[in-house]
Every structure is written in C-alpha cells, then in structure tokens.
C-alpha positions in Angstrom: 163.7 165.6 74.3 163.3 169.4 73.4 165.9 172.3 71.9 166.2 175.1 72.9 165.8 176.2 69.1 165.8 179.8 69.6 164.6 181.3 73.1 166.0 182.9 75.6 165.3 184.0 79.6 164.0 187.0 79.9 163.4 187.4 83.9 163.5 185.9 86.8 162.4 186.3 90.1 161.9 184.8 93.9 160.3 184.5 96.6 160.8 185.1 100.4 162.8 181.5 101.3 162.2 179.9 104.7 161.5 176.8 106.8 157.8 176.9 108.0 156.9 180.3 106.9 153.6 180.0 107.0 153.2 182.0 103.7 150.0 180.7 101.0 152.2 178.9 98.5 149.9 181.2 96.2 151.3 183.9 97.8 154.8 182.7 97.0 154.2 182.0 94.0 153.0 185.3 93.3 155.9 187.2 94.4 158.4 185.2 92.4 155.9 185.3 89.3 155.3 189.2 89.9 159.1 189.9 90.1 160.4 187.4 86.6 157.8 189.8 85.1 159.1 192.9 86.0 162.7 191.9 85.5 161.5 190.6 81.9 160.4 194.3 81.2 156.7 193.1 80.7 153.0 193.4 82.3 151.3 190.8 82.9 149.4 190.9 79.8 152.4 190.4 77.8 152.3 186.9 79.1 150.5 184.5 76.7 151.7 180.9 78.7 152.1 179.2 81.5 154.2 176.0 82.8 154.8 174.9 86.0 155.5 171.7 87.3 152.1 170.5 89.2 152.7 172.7 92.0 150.5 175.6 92.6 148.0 175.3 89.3 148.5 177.1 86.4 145.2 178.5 86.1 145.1 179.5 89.9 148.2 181.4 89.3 147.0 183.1 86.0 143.8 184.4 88.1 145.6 185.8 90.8 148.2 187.3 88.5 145.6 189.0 86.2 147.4 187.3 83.6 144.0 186.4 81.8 143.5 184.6 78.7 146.9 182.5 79.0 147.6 179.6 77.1 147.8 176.4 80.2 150.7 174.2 79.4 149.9 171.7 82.1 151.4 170.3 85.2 154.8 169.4 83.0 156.9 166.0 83.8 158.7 164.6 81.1 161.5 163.4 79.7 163.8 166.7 80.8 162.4 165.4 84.4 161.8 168.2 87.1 163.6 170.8 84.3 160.4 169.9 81.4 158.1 172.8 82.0 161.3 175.3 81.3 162.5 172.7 78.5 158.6 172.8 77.6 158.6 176.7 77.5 161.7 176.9 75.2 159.8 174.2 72.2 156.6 176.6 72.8 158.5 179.4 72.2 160.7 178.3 69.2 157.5 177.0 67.6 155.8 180.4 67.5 152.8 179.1 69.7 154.2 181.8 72.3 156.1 184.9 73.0 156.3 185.2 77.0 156.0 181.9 78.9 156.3 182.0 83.0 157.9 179.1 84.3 157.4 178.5 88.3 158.1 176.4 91.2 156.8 176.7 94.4 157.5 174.3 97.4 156.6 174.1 100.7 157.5 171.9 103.6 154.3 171.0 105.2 150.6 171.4 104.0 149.0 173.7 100.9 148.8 172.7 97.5 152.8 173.2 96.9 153.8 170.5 98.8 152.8 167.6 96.1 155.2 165.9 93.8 155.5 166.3 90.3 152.6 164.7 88.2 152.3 163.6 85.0 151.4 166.3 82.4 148.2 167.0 81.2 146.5 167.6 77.7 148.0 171.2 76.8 145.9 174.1 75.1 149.2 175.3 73.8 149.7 172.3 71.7 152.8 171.1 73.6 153.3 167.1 73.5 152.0 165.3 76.4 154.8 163.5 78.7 154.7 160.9 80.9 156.5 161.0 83.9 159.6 158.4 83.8 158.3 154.5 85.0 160.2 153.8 88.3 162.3 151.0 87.5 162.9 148.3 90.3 160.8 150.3 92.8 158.8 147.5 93.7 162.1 145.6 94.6 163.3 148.5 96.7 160.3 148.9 98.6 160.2 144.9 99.1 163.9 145.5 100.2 162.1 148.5 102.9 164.1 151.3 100.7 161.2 153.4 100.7 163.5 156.8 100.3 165.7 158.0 97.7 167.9 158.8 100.2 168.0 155.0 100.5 168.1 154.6 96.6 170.4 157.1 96.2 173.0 156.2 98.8 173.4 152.4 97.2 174.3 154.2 94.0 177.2 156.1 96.1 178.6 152.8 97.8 178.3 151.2 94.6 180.5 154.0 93.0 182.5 154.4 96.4 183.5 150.7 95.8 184.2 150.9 92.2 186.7 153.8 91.8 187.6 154.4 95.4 185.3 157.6 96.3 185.8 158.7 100.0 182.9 159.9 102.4 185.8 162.8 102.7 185.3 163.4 98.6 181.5 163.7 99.3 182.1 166.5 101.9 183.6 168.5 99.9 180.6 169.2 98.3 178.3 170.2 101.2 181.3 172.5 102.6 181.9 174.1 99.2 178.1 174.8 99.1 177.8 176.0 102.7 180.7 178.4 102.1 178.8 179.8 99.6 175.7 180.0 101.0 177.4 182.3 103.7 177.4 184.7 100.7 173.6 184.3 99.9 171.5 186.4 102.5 168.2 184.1 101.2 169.8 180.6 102.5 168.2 179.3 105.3 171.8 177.7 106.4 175.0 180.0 106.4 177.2 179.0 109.0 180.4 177.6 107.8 180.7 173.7 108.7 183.9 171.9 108.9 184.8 168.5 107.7 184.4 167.0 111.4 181.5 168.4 111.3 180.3 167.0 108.5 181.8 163.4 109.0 180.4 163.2 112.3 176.7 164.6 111.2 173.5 162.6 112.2 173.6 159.2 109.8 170.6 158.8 107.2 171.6 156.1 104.7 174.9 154.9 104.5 177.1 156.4 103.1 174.8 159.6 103.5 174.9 161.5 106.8 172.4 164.7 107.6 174.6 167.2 106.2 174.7 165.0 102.4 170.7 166.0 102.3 168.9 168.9 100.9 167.1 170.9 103.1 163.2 171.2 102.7 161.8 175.0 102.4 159.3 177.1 101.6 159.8 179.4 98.5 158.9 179.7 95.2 161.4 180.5 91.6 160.3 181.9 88.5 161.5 182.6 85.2 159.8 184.2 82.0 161.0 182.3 78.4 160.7 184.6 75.8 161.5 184.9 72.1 164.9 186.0 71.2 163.8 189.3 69.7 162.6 190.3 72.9 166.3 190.3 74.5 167.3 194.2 73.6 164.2 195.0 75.7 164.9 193.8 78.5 166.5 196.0 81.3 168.8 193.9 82.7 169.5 191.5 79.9 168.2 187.9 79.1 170.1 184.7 78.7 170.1 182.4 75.6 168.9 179.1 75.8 171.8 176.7 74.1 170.5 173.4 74.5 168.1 171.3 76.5 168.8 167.7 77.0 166.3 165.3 78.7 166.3 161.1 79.1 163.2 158.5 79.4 165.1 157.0 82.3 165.8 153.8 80.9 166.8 151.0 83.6 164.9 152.9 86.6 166.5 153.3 89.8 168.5 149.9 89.3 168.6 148.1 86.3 171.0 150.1 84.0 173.5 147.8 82.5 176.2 150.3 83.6 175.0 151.1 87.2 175.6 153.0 89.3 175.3 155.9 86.0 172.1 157.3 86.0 169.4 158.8 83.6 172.1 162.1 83.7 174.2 160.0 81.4 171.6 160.3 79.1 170.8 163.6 79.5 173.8 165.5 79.5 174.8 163.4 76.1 171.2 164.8 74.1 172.2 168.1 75.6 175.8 168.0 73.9 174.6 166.9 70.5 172.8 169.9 70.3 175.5 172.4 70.9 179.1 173.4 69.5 180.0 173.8 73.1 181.6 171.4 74.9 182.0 170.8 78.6 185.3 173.0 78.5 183.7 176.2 77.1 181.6 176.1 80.7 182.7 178.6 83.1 180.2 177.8 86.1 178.3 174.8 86.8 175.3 175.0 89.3 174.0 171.3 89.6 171.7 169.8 91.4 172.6 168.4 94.7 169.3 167.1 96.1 172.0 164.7 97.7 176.1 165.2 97.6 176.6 162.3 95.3 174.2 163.2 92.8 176.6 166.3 92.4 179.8 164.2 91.9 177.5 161.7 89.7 176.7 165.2 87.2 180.4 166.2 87.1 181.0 163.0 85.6 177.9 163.0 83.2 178.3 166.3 81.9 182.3 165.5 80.8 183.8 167.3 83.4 186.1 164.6 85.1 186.1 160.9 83.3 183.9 158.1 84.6 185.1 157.7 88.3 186.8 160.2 88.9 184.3 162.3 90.5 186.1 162.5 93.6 189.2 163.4 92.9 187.7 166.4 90.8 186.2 167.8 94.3 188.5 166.6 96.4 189.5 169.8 98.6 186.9 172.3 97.2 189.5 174.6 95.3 188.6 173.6 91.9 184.9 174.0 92.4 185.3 177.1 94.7 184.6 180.6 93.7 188.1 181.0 92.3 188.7 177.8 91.0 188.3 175.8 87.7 184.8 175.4 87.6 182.5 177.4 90.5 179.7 175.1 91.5 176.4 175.8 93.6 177.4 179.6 93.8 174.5 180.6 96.1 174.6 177.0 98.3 173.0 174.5 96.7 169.9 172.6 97.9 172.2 171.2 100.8 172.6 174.7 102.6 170.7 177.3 100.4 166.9 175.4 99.9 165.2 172.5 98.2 163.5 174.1 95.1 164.0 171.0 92.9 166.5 172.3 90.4 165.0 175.8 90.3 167.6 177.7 92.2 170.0 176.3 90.0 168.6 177.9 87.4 167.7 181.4 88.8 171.5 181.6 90.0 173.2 180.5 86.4 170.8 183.2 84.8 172.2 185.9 87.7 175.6 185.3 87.2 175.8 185.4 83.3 173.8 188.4 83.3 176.1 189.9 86.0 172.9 190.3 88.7 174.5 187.7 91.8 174.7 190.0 94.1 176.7 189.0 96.7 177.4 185.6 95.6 179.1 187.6 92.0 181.9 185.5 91.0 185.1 187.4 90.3 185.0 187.0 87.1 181.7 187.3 85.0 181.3 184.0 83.3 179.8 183.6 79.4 178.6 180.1 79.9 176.6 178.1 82.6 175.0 174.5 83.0 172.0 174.3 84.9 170.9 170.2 86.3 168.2 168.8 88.1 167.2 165.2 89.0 168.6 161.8 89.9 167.9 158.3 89.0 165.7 157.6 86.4 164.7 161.4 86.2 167.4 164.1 84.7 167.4 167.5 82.5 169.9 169.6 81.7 169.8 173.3 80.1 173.4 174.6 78.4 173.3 179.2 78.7 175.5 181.7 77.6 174.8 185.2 77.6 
C-alpha cells in the first residue's frame, strides 16, 4: 500500500478552473505543471519523474514541458485508488529511484484526452510496482438492478447508513452548506453563492437520498504537485510539506458485499494509514476530504476516527464543528460540491496551502501543523497524513 518513508511536497500549482472553458486539457495541464515547478524552486530539468493518473499522458506532458529524459511512472491506479500516482511518487522517492516527481490531474467536462477515467497502470521505467485498478464488486448486479451511477451506488450506502444509526437528509446538508460557505472565500470555485438549508432540501432529486446539491460539480482544470526528497525542503521558497503516511485498500467486498456494509474501502484505508504514523486522528487540525458526494464525507469522518461508527451525523450536524472556527475545518476552499470535481486533487493542493500558510483567502485563523487529505469511495480509497 505505500509509505510515505521519507518525502515531502515541494510545490504545487493550478490551473484556470471553469465549466466548459474550452481550454486544451494540455494546456491545463501545463499551467498547473509549470507553476508546482516554480513554487518547488526548480527548472524543469530538475524533474527526473512523472505520475499522473491516465489523464493527459505522461510523455505528452514531459514534451510540452521540456522536461526531457523523465523517468514515465504510468497512468497510476492502485491500491491508494485515485490518490496512487502521489502515493506512487512518495515510494519512488523514498527508494532513491527519484529526486523531483510531478504529480498531475487534469479533468475536463466534455471532450479531449482529460475526460477519461482512471486506467489501470502500466509497466513503469522507474521500477515502480504495477497496480491493478480495484475489481468492481457486485457491479454486474447493480447494473442488472439499472444502477448504472455511483450516484445510485452511492446513495444505497447513505439509506443503508440513514437507517442504521438515524442520519438525517438535514445531517447530509450540512456538508454542502459548510462547503459552499467556503467556497465563497475561494475566488477559483465555480459556485460561491451561499445556499441555505431549504435550498438544499428542496434541490433537483438524483438518487434518493441524494438531491443536486449532494453532487460534485464537473470542471475543467487541472492540479499539480512536485514530490521531492526531504533534503530538498530548505530550498524551497515557500516551504514544502512532509509526507506522514500513505494508506491505500484492495477494495475488498466491491461496491456491495462487505460483511460490514455500508463501510467502505476507506475503512481500510484510513486503518494502513494509521499504522504507519504516531499521530492519531486527534493530533489533525484540518481535514479536507473528499466529497465526490455528501455522504462519502460523513462516511470518511467516521473511517478516519473522527466520530465512532454512526455517528457521522451528529459530528456535522449544524456546521460549527467543521466550520473555519470549529473543531476540525473541513473542505476549506469548497469541496468538489461547490469548488470543482478534480478527483481528490484539490484536496490535496488546499491541505498543502494551509500548512504552509499559502491559502490565501480561504487562511484559516489559525495556521494548522497537521492535515488529512482523502479521495475515493466504494471499493476505491487513499489517504495521505501531512504536517509541516
């Protein structure tokens, strides 16, 4: 599953973030790729890899970078899910196979090469393992069923858990007004006005229990970080980040056979993270996590040790411990739910800004040491533990 084992994050950088920009996904790539460099304090001939999760190519990037000789480590999706080619970076790193490794994602809503899921990795140069992607579980069932979304997946995991402990659709709204109040902070989200709880209850209905404003919304933008060795932290100009722990999960069970459904593979995930770590889920002072739906937030809470099993909703419930002030800030810059869909990339680019003191606007009021960084739902989670 990957340690971190001694690396850290050097840079990191974005793109322009919008719905239908029009904008070559190489093009966004390049801009978040160009500025992780730059914030990293290296050219890009310092950079000697390459990981990226089977978006824009590895090699096309390297080209139009100038980044030359590069060592490719694939199109990553492993067991660290949509989080492996940073998880990926960290091993290549620790190992000594490489000093600077870019990261990248790049999405976009319609058309180019970005738009594609994640693939299975490929035979690395690097010498990186190959990974598999994570079977599917009781997809055949689902699709027999006509639950051909994971919204649809997704939402029986919520109703399940709504019927077990007594979570409210009220609980769940919590989150996407918490994350649009913070996105009102974030001049790149593509949503910023404030929503109210009638609002939210009375949004556009997708999947039971899951209404319009539980989704993620679908952009175009790209994120990029540069993993470096640790040695190269006092050269950076604005400060790097270390690498804790990673923690990844084979996704056991699928989408519906887990013996203790509705958990998930973020069960899984956040417990290899913690068994590589003397921290423990109080020592975390911001938590961005990924919210490709509400629930999936409320289902990470738990995982990570935050709130007990169940008690999810009652952690939320209100928004003041997870607001900017509270206990434990959570999706600082908006989330995928107001901010932008970058697959668990955001995430990471805002825990590495706010330990290093770089937010911005969305600068909590007090400069936290410790951040936890999620991505992924069902059978596909990772997890990445960073203090500064």
């Amino acid at each position: 599953m990957g340690s971190a084992g001694g690396a850290v994050i050097s840079g990191t950088g974005i793109s322009q973030v919008k719905r239908r920009s029009g904008i070559a996904a190489l093009e966004l790539t390049a801009q978040a790729a160009t500025a992780a460099i730059e914030d990293a304090g290296l050219s890009p001939a310092d950079i000697d890899g390459v990981s990226t999760l089977g978006d824009v190519p590895a090699d096309e990037a390297a080209a139009h970078l100038g980044l030359g000789g590069v060592g490719d480590l694939g199109d990553a999706f492993g067991p660290s899910g949509l989080l492996q080619p940073v998880v990926q970076a960290c091993d290549v790193v620790a190992a000594g196979r490489a000093r600077h490794v870019l990261v990248y994602r790049t999405v976009q809503m319609m058309g180019g090469t970005a738009d594609a899921g994640p693939k299975p990795a490929k035979n690395t140069k690097s010498g990186a393992s190959k990974a598999a992607a994570p079977g599917p579980g009781g997809f055949e069932h689902l699709v027999a069923a006509h639950a051909y979304s994971a919204a649809n997946w997704l939402a029986m995991h919520c109703r399940r858990h709504m019927d077990l402990y007594g979570t409210t659709k009220e609980q769940l709204g919590w989150i996407a007004i918490n994350a649009r109040r913070n996105a009102a902070r974030n001049p790149l989200a593509v949503y910023r006005d404030p929503i109210t709880m009638a609002q939210y209850l009375s949004a556009r209905p997708i999947s039971s229990p899951f209404g319009l404003l539980d989704c993620d919304v679908p952009v175009d933008g790209s994120i990029a970080v540069v993993v470096s060795t640790p040695e190269h932290a006092a050269n950076t100009p604005h400060g790097a980040v270390t690498v804790e722990a990673t923690g990844g999960a084979p996704g056991a069970g699928g989408w519906t056979d887990r013996p203790d459904y509705p958990k998930m593979a973020a069960t899984d995930a956040a417990a290899d993270m913690w068994s590589k770590t003397a921290l423990k889920p109080r020592d975390v002072d911001v938590a961005e996590l990924y919210d490709g739906f509400s629930y999936l937030t409320l289902a990470w809470l738990e995982a990570l040790g935050f709130c007990g099993d169940g008690e999810g909703g009652a952690f939320v419930d209100g928004g003041h411990r997870i607001a900017p002030t509270g206990e434990l800030p959570l999706n600082t810059y908006g989330g995928q739910l107001s901010a932008g869909r970058m697959h668990g990339y955001w995430v990471l680019h805002e825990a590495c800004q706010q330990l290093r003191g770089r937010a911005g606007p969305t600068t909590l009021p007090t400069r936290p040491e410790v951040a936890v960084v999620s991505a992924g739902g069902g059978p596909i989670a990772g997890c990445v533990l960073l203090s500064c």
